[in-house]
C-alpha positions in Angstrom: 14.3 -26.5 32.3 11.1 -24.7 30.6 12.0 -21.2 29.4 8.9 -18.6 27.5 9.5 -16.0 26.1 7.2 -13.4 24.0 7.7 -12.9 20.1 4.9 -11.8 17.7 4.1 -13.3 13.7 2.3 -11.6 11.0 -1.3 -12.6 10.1 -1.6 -10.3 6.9 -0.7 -6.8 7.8 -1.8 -7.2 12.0 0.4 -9.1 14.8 -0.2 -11.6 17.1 1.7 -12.8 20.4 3.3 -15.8 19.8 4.8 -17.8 22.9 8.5 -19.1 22.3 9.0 -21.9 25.0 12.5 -23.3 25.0 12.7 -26.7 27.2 16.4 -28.2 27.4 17.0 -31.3 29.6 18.7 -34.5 29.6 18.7 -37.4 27.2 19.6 -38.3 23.6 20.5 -34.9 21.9 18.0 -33.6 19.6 16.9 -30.5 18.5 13.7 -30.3 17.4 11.1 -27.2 16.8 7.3 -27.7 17.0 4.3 -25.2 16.1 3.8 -25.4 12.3 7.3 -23.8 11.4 8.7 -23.3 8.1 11.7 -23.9 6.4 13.4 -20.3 7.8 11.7 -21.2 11.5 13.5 -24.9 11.5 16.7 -23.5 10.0 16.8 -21.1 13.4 18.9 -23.9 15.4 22.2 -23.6 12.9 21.9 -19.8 13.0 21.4 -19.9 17.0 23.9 -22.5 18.0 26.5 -20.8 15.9 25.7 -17.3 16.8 26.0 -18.5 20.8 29.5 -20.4 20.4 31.0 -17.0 18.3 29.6 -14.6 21.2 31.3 -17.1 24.0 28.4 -19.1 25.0 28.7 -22.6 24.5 25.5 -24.7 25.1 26.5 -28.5 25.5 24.6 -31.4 23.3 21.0 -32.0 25.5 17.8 -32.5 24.1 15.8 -29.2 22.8 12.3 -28.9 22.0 11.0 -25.3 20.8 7.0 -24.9 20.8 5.5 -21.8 19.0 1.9 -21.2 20.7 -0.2 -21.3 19.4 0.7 -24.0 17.5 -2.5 -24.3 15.3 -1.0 -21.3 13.0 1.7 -21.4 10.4 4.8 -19.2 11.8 7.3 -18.3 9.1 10.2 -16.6 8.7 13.6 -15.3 10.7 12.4 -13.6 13.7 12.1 -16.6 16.0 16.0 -16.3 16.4 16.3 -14.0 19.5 13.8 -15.4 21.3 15.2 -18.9 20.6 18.4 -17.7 21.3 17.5 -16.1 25.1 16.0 -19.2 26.0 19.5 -21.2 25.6 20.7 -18.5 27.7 18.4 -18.4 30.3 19.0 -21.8 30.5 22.9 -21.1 31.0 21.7 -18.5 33.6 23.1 -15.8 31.7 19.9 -14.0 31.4 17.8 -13.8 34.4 14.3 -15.6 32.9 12.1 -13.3 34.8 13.2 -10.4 33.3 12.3 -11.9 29.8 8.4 -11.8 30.7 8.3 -7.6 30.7 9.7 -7.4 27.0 8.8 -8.4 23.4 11.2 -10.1 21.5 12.1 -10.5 17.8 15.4 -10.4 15.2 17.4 -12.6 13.2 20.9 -13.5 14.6 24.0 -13.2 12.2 26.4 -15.9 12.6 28.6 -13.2 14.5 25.4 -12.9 16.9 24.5 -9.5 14.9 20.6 -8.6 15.2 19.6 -8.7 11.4 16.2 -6.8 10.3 13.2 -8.2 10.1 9.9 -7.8 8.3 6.6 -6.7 10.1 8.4 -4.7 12.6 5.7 -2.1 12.7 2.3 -4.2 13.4 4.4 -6.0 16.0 5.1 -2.5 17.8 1.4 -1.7 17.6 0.4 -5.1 18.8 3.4 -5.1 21.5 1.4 -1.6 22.7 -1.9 -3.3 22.7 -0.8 -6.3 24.7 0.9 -3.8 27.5 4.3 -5.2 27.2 7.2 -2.8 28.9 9.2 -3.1 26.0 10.3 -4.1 22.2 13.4 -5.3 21.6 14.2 -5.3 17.7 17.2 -5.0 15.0 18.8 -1.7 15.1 17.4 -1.2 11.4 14.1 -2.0 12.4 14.6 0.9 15.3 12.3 3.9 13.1 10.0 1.9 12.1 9.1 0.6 16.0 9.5 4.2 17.3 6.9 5.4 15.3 4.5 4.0 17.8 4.3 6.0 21.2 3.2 4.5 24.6 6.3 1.8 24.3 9.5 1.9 25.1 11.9 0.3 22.0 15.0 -1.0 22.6 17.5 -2.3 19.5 20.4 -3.3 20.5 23.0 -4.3 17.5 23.8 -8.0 18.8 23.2 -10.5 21.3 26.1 -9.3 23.8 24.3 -6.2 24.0 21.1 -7.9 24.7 22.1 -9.6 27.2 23.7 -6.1 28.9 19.9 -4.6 28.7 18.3 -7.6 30.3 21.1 -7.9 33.2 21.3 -4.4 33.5 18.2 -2.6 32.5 18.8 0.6 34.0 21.8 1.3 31.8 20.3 1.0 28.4 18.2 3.8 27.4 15.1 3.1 25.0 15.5 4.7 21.8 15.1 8.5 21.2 13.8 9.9 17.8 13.5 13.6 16.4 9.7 13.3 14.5 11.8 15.1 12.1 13.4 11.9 11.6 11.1 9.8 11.2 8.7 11.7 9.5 10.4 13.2 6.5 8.9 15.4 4.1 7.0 14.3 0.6 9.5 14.9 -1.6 9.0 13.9 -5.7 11.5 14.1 -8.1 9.4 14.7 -11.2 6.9 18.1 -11.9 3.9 18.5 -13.9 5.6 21.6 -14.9 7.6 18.9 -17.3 4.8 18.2 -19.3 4.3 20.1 -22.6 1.2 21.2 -23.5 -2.4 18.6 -22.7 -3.9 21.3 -21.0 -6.7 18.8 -21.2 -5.3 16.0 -19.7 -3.9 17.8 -17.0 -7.0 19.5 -16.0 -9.1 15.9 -15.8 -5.8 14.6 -13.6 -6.5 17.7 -11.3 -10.0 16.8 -11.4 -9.4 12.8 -10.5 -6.7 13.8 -7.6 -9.6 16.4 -6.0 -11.9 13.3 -5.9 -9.7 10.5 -5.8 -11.2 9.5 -9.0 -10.5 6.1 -11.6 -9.1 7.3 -14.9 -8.4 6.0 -17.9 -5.5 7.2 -20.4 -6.1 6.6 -24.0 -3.7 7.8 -26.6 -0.7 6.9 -29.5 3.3 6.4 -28.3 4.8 9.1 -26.9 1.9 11.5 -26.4 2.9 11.8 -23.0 0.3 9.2 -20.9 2.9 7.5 -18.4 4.7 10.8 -18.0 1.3 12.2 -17.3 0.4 9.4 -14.4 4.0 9.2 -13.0 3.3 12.9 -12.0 -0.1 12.7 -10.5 1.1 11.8 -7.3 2.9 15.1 -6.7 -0.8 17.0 -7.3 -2.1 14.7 -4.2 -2.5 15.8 -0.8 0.6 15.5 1.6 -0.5 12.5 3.8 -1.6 12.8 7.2 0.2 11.1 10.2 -2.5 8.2 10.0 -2.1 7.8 6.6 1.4 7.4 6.7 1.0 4.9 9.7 -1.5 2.5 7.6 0.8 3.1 4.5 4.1 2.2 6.3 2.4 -0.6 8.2 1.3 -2.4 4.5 5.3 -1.9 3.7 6.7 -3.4 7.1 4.5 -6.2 6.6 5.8 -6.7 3.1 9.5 -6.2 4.1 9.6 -3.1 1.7 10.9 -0.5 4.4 14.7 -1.3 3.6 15.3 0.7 7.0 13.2 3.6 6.2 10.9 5.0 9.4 8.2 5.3 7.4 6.6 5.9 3.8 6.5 9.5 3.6 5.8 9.8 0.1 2.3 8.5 -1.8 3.0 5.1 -3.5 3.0 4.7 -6.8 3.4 1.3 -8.3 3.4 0.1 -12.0 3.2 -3.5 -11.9 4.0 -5.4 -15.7 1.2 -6.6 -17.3 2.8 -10.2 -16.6 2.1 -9.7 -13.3 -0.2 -12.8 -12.2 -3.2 -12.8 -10.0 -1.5 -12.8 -6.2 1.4 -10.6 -7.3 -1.6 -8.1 -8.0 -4.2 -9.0 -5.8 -1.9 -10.6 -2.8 -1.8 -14.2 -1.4 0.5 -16.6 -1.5 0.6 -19.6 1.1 0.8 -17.4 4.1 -0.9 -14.3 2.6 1.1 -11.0 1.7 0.0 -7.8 0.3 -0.2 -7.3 -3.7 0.1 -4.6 -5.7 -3.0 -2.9 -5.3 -2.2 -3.0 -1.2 1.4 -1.8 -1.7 -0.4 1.4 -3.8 -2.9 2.2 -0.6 -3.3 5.9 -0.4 -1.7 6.4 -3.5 -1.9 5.3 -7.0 -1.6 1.7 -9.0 -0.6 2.6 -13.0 -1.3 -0.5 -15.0 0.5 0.7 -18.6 -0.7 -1.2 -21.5 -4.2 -1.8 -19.9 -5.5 -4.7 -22.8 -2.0 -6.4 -22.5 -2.8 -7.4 -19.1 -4.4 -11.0 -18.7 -8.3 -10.8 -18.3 -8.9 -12.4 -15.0 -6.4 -10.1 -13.8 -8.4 -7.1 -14.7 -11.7 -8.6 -13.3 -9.9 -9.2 -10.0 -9.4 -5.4 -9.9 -13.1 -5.1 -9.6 -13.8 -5.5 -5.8 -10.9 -4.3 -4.5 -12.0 -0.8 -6.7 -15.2 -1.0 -5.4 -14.4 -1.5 -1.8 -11.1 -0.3 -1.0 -10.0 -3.6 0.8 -9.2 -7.4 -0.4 -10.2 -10.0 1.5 -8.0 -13.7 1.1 -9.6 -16.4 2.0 -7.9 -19.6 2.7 -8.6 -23.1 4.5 -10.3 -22.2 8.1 -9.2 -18.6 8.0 -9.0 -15.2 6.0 -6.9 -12.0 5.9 -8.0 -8.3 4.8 -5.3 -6.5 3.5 -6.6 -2.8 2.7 -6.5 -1.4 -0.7 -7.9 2.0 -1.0 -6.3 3.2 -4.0 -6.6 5.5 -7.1 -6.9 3.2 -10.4 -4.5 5.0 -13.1 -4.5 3.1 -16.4 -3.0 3.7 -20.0 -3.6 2.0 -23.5 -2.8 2.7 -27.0 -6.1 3.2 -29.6 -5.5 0.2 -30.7 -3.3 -2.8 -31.1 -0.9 -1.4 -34.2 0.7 1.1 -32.0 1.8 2.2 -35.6 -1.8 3.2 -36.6 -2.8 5.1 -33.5 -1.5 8.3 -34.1 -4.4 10.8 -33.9 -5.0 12.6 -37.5 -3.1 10.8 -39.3 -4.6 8.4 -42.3 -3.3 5.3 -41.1 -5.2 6.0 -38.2 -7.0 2.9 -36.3 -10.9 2.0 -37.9 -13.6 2.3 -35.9 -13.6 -1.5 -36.0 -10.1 -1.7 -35.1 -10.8 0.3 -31.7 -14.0 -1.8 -30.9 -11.9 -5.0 -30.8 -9.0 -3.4 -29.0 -11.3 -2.3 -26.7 -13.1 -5.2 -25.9 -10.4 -6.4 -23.9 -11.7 -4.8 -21.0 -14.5 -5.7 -19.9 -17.8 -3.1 -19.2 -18.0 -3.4 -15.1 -14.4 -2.8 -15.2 -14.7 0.4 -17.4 -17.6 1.9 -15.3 -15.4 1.4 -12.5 -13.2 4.2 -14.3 -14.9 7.4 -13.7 -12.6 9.6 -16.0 -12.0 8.1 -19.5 -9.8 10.8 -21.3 -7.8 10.7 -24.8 -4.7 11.8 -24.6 -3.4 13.4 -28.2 -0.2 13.7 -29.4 1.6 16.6 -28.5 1.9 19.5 -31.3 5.1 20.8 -31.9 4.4 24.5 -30.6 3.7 22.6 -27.6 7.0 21.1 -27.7 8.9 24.0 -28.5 7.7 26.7 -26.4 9.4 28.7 -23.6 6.5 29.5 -21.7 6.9 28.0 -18.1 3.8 24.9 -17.3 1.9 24.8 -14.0 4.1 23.5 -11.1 2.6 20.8 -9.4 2.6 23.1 -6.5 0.5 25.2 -8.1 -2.1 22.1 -8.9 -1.9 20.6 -5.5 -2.7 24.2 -3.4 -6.3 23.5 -5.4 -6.2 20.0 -4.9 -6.1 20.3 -1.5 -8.3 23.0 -1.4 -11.6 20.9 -2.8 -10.6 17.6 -0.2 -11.1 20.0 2.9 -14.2 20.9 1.3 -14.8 16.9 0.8 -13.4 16.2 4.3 -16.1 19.0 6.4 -18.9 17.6 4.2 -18.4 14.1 5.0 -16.7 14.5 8.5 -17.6 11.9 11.1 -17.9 9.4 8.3 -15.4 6.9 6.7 -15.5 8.8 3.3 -12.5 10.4 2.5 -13.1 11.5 -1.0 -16.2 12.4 -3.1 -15.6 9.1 -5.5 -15.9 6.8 -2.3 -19.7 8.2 -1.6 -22.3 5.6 -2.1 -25.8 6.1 -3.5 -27.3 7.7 0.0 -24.0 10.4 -0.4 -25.0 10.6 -3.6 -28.2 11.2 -3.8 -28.0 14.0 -0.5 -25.0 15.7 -1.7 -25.6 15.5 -5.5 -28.7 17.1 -6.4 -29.0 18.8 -9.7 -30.6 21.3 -11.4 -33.2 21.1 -13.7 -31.1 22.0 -16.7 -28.0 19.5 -15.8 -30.7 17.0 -15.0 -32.3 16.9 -18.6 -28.5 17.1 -20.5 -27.4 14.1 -18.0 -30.5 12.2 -18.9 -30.0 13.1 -23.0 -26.3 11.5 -21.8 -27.8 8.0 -20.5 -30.1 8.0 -23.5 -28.1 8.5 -26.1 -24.6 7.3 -25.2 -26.1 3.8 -23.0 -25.1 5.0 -19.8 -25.5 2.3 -16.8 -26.8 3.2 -13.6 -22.8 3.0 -12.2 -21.7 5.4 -14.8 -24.5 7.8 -14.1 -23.4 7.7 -10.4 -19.6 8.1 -11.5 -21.0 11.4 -13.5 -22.2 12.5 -10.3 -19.5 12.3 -8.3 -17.0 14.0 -11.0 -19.2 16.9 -11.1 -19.6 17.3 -7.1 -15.6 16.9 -7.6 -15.8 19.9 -10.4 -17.8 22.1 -8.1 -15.6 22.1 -5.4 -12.7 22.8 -7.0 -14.9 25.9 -8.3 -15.7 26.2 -4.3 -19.4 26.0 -5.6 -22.3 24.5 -2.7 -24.1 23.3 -5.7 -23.9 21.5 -8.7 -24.2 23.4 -12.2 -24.9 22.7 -15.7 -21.1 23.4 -17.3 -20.2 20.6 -14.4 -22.4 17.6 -15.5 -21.3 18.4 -19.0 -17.7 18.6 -18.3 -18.3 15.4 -16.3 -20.0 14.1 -19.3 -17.1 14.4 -21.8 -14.8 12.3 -19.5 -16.5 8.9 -20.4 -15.3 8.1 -24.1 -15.3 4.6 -23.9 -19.2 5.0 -23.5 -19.2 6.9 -26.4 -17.1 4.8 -28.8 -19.0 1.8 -27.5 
């Protein structure tokens, strides 16, 4: 007897149907599971068999072939098990088989015949949606994530007794019912920029990089505040919108990161070690999952100790910067996982963390800084459009009573200046003034003839490359609209100006 039934696999962060058919018949037993499976996939008949016989359904010793179609791809991982496990009892004619057409299935069976959760839960929904299935049947933990998608009906049942119930009696189950409320829960951050003690400097230039969506750079001694600095930047962001969550939430479901969450509510913030090796940061692997700088879309990747990290690291960083997307290529096919996120970085002045406190007269040489610097390579810096020193903090700054800016305070204008950004570039796939290119730039940036003539004393003197004299642009057109200036002044080139130090200590 030939059984199909419908489950879905990942190919990077989208879904594809994948055809389950179960044949059992006479003959030699054997049990044996086709398709380009992996070790989880072939492991499926223990789990199965076991999970049967412990509900009550025994399936006698016959020979078993399981074909995943297509079978030209590499299927990995747990959620074969329901499917796998319908087929045996379709088979049994517990289940009736033609009910197993109008639904969707995927889980991992427990050895009590519990639906475990599985990863990917949300592409397969969208997919599921796409592909006009009646239904999605997943693991009750995987039940938010599935729900966020409307136009479907999700069932998740909590083990394979009650799976059966909804196929032989489909008008007693009801699909699963969510308050938005409960899926969609408020940002909420548990640190403040009103924390942070003095840098009135360094807070203004975050407040300009969150406006534009801008690179920066952090450079300063121990303890002058850099990390506690970039761990609050994502409180000063805009609250994402609905889409934004969705893309976000589908980059985590992919990556198994929900841990039974409905969705990523929160801007991501991720602070991978500088041990962290190409793939971890990039993504890959054999089948390709998302790296670091996916898992930080629509929010922010903070690389601490930015010269510790290994150089082809930091030149892999360059694209996906650049383009907002990575592309893995591997034999015969590729996968674009996206990656449109703010770079935050941090580094000491120089490598004797001992020497780098500002005004002091052990302070690093010139020299010192130049070969500390070096580490990082130029493209990469230009990349950066703010490149800020961070001083340590004085002690009437420590000391003092009077209350900081919340980050309330810092997102209301922050959010302020991207609905500026948002009617100027509507209709377009620019979020964010640092995404323009050189045709946004050049219709949106003009200057006047005084900020043209100190920007081109800028390139002259301090070696600015054409990319850094586009990334002064864009800071500017950043600075004006958090002024809720049309146009671009003098005071905004110049403040632009003084946020690339590394081309001035070059």
């Amino acid at each position: 007897m030939l059984v199909k039934i419908t489950s879905a696999a990942l190919h990077g962060i989208d879904a594809y149907p994948v055809e389950v058919e179960v044949d059992i018949c006479a003959g030699f037993p054997t049990f044996v599971t086709v398709g380009l499976p992996d070790a989880a996939v072939r492991e499926s008949k223990e789990r199965v068999r076991a999970a049967l016989k412990n509900c009550g359904y025994d399936l006698e010793s016959k020979r078993i072939t399981i074909n995943l179609a297509p079978a030209d791809r590499r299927k990995e991982g747990s959620a074969f098990d329901l499917p796998i496990a319908l087929g045996f009892l379709a088979f049994l004619e517990v289940v009736p088989p033609q009910r197993l057409r109008e639904h969707l299935f995927v889980g991992e069976l427990a050895l009590d015949g519990r639906l475990k959760p599985v990863r990917g839960v949300l592409p397969i929904a969208l997919m599921a949606r796409r592909a006009g299935f009646r239904g999605l049947v997943v693991p009750g933990a995987n039940a938010r994530e599935a729900a966020l998608v409307r136009g479907i009906d999700v069932f998740a049942p909590e083990d394979i007794v009650r799976v059966v119930r909804l196929l032989r009696e489909p008008g007693e189950a009801a699909p699963c019912r969510f308050d938005e409320r409960e899926l969609v829960s408020p940002a909420v951050y548990p640190v403040d920029f009103e924390d942070v003690k003095g840098q009135q400097h360094a807070k203004r230039a975050l407040e300009v990089a969150a406006a534009g969506a801008h690179n920066v750079l952090l450079v300063g001694p121990p303890g002058a505040g850099k990390t506690m600095l970039a761990r609050r930047l994502p409180t000063i962001l805009p609250d994402m919108s609905y889409d934004e969550m969705l893309e976000v939430t589908r980059v985590y479901s992919a990556a198994g990161l929900l841990a039974g969450a409905g969705t990523v509510a929160t801007r991501p913030f991720r602070a991978p070690h500088h041990t962290v090796t190409d793939a971890g940061l990039i993504g890959g692997g054999i089948v390709p999952k998302p790296g670091e700088v996916s898992l930080a879309h629509h929010g922010l990747l903070f690389l601490d100790e930015l010269p510790e990290f290994k150089r082809k690291v930091l030149e892999d960083l360059r694209q996906p910067v650049e383009d907002g997307r990575v592309t893995v290529a591997r034999s015969g096919y590729s996968v674009v996982f996206p990656a449109a996120f703010m770079l935050v970085a941090a580094m000491n002045p120089c490598a004797d963390v001992r020497r780098g406190l500002l005004g002091r007269e052990a302070d690093c040489t010139d020299g010192e800084k130049a070969r500390y610097y070096s580490k990082i390579s130029g493209p990469l810096l230009d990349r950066i459009d703010i490149q800020l020193e961070v001083p340590e903090v004085k002690f009437r700054d420590i000391v003092s009573r009077t209350p900081a800016e919340s980050s309330a305070a810092i997102r209301a204008r922050v959010t302020r200046a991207r609905s500026l950004q948002t009617g100027r570039f509507a209709g377009g796939r620019i979020f964010a003034n640092s995404q323009m290119g050189p045709k946004e730039v050049k219709q949106f940036c003009p200057l006047p003839p005084e900020a043209e003539k100190l920007l081109e004393m800028a390139v002259t003197k301090l070696g600015f490359s054409a990319r850094a004299y586009d990334r002064v642009l864009k800071v500017a057109r950043t600075i004006a609209d958090l002024e809720g200036s049309e146009a671009i002044a003098t005071p905004h080139v110049s403040e632009a100006i003084q946020y690339r130090m590394m081309d001035r200590l070059r």
